[in-house]
N, C-alpha and C positions, 0 to 999 in steps of 0.2 A: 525499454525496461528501466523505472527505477529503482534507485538501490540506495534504502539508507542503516545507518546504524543509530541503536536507540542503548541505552545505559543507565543501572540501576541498582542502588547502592543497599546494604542492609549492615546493622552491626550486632551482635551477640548481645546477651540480656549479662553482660559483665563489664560492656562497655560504658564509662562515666555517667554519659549522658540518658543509659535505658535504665543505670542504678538510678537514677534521680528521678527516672518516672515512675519504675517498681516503687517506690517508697512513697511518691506522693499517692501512688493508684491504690497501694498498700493501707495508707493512712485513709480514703475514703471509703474504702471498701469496711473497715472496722469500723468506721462510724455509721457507715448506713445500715450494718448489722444490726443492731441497737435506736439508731435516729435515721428510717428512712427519709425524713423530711429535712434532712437537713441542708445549709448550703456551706460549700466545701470549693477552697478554691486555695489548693496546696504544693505550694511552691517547695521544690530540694535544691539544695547544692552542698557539690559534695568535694573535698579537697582532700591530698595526703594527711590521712589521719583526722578528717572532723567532714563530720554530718550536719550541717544547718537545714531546718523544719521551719517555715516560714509560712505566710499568707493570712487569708481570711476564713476562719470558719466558725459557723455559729452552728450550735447543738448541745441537746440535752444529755449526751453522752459524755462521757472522759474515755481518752485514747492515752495508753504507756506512748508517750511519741520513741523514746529510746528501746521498749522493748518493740516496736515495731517494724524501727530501722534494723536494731541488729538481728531479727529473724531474717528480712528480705537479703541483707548481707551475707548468711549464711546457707539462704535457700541457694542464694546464688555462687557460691560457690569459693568467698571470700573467707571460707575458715579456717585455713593453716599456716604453718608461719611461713614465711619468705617470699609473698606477693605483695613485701608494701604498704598493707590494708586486711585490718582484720578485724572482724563482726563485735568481739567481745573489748577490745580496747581502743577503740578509737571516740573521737568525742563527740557525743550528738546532744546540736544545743537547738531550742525552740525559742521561736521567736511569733509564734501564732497570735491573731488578734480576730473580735468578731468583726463579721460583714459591716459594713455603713448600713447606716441605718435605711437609707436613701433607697441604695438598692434595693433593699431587702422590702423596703416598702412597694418599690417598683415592679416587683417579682411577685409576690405575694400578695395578691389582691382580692382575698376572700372576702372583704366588702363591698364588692364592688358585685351590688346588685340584677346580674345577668344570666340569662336563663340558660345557657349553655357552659358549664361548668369549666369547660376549657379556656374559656376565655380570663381567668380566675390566677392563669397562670401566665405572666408575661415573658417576653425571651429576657435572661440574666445580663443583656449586655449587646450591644448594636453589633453589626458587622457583617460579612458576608461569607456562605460555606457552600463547599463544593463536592457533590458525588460525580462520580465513574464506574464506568463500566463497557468492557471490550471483549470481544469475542473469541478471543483468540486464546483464551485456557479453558478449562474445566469449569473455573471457579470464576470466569466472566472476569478475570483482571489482567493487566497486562503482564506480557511472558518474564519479561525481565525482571520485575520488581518479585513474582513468585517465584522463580528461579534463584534469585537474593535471599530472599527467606531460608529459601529451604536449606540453601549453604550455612548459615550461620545458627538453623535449628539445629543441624545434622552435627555442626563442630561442637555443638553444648550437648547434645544426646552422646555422641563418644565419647567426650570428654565425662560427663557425668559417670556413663559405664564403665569405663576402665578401658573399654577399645585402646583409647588413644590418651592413656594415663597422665602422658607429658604436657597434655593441653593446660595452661591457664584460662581462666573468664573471659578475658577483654580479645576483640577478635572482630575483624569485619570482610566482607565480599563486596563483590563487585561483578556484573554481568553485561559485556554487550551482544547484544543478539541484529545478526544481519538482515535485513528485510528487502525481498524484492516486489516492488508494486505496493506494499504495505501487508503482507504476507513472510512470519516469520519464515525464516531455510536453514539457521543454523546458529551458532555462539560463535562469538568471533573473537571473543575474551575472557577469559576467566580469570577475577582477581582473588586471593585468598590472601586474610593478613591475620594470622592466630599467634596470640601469647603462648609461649611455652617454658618449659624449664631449660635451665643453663646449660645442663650438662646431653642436649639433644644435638645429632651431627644433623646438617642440612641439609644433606642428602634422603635422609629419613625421613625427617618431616617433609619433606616434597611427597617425597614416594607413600607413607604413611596415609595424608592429606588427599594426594590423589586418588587414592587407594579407594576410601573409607570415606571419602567428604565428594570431592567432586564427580568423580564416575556414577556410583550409585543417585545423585543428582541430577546430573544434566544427561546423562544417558547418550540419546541418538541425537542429540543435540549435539555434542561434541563430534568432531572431524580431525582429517590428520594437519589442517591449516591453523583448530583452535589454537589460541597463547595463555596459557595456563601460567600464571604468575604467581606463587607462593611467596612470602614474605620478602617481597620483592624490597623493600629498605636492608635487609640483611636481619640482624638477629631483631627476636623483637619480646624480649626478657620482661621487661619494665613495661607494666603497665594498668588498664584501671585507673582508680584515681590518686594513685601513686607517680604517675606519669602526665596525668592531662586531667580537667577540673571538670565536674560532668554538672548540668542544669537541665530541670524539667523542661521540655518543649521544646529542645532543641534539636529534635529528627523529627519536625514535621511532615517531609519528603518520605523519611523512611515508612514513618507511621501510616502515609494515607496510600500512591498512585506508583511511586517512584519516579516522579518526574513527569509521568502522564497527567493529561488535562492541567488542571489550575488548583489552585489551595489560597483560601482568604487571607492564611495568617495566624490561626489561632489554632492553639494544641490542645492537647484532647487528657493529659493526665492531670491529675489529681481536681479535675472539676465535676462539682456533680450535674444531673442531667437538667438543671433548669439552665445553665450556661450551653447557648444551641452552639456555640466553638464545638461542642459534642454531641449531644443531641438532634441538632439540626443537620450536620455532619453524616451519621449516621442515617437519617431520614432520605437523606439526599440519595447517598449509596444505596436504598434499600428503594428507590424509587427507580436509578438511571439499573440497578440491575435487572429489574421485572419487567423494564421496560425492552434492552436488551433479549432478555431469555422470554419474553413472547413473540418475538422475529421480528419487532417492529423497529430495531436498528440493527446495527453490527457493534457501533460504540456512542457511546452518550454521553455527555457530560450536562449537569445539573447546577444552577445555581440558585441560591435563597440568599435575599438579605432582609435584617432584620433590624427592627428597635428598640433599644430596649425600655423595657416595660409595657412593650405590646406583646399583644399575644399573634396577630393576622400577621405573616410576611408580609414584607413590602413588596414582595418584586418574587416569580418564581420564572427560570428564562430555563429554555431547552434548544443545545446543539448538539444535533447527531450526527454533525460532521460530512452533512449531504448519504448518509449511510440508512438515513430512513424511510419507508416504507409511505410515511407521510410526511407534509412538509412541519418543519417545527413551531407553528402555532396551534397546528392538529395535536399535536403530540403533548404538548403545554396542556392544553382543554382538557384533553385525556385525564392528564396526571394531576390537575386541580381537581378533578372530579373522583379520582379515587383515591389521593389521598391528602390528611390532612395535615398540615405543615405546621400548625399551631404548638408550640414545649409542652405543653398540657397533652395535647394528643398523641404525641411521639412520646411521652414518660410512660403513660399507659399503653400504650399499644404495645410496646417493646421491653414494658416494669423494668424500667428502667432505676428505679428505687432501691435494686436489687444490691448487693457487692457482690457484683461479676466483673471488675474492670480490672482488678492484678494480672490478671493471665494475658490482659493485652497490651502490655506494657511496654513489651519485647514481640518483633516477630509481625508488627503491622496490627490493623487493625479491621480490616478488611479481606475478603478470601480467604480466612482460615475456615482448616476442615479438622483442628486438631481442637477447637473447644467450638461448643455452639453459642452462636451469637443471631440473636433477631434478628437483625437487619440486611440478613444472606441468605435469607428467607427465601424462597418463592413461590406465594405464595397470592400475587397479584396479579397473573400473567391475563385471566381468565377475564377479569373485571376489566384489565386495558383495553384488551382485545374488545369488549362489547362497550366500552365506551367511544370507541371507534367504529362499529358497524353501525 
């Protein structure tokens, strides 16, 4: 029998680093309102008391950058006094500049006389992106990183209701889950780390916390061996970006697998869909999940790399980890055949031109069942299957 532990991190949509994607995903999502064609490549950082708006974007719209930020600050929950940071008085400077030209000529190649319309559209930038997809939840993700989630949704829904009044924003989990043979059996960890008010005894917040946040979560997953850890540093008053400095893309772990399979490197907010860092990202997850949920593995992982100013991937590779039904160049053939990988056909297939990316800011980006998203789809089970018979 083997026996491993696997572990998987999430942080609230008040932690530094999810404000700084809220705002950049916030900032594309306004402009694609108005310019879906645009290209959007919008950097945040955020410190005690100042908001910096940065990057490249070119469009025929104008965005309030400052009323943008302080709605997302306020959505999220930064609007009363004594957290440090607050919506209405803090300083948000811009530093925005248009796309190079280069790129944008690279991307954008409506003259380039070819009779397949997708080709029209190259990838915004070279690199490599990675889907997953695992058998072992509802939602084809791995146990742990859903389990993560849903702690850190669960501490922003009481906290927003009044449940658990004394919660502040910033806040993070933690989950390891034991596995025998590579079959989860149980949680071997629970970590919780929630901002609160000063004047909460610690004993409360445990008991509160466990109450309301992790029981209702991990359920029969929990045993009388779990190690349920609440704010295991002792008080944790100070925080946000009052306490620690937040930057777009920097939960790329949290965003995609939680540590399962591979990650190229490239984050997924404030970009719009002609940069495949997201699009192609997306395509990947919406390929290794179908592939998955028609029984043709157990888990898959997906890679694409790309060039940019090309439209054709260069490279599309499939490992199901010995878990598939065929050997993985069967499985490859398959999935070049049904679908197609080009930024042009992933924008369209999934209108991706939309402003639908705020709500995935926080909370991953993958496996939700709390907003709909294309590419968790399935909706290709049928077409694998018969490109395999």
């Amino acid at each position: 029998m083997h026996r491993t532990y696997r572990t998987s991190e999430s942080v609230t949509e008040g932690h530094p680093d999810k404000i700084a994607d809220r705002v950049s995903d916030a900032m594309l999502d306004h402009i694609l309102e108005e310019d879906p064609n645009a290209h959007v490549a919008c950097e945040t950082f955020l410190t005690t008391g100042l908001v910096l708006v940065g990057g490249e974007i070119t469009t025929t719209t104008y965005v309030d950058v400052a009323e943008v930020v302080r709605g997302v600050l306020a959505h999220i929950g930064y609007d009363r006094p004594g957290l440090g940071f607050h919506h209405q008085d803090c300083a948000v400077l811009s530093t925005i500049k248009e796309q190079s030209p280069d790129i944008a000529h690279a991307v954008d190649r409506g003259d380039d006389p070819v009779a397949d319309p997708y080709n029209r559209i190259g990838a915004g930038d070279q690199g490599i992106v990675f889907g997953y997809a695992h058998r072992e939840t509802d939602v084809l993700m791995p146990l742990p990183i859903v389990l993560a989630h849903r702690l850190t949704q669960t501490m922003a829904a009481v906290r927003k209701d009044g449940t658990l009044s004394f919660l502040r924003p910033d806040g993070k989990s933690q989950v390891t889950i034991e596995y025998e043979d590579h079959r989860a059996i149980r949680a071997s960890t629970v970590l919780i780390a929630a901002q609160h008010e000063p004047d909460v005894a610690r004993a409360d917040l445990e008991a509160e916390l466990i109450e309301h946040v992790v029981r209702p979560v991990l359920g029969d997953w929990l045993d009388d061996q779990t190690e349920i850890l609440i704010n295991s540093s002792g008080r944790f008053v100070i925080g946000g970006p009052a306490s620690d400095a937040g930057m777009t893309g920097r939960k790329i772990i949290v965003d995609t697998y939680g540590g399962f399979g591979s990650h190229g490197g490239g984050a997924f907010s404030g970009k719009d869909p002609t940069k495949v860092d997201r699009s192609g990202a997306y395509m990947a997850r919406y390929a290794a999940k179908n592939l998955v949920a028609a029984g043709l593995a157990d888990r898959v992982e997906i890679q694409i790399a790309y060039a940019i100013g090309r439209a054709e991937p260069l490279a599309v590779s499939i490992n199901a980890m010995g878990t598939g039904t065929r050997d993985d160049d069967q499985l490859r053939r398959a999935v070049l055949e049904v679908f197609d990988f080009r930024p042009g056909a992933i924008i369209d297939r999934f209108e991706l031109r939309r402003p639908i990316y705020e709500p995935l800011s926080a909370y991953g980006h993958f496996g939700r069942t709390d907003i709909e998203t294309p590419w968790e789809r399935i909706d290709s089970v049928d077409a694998l299957r018969d490109a395999l018979s």
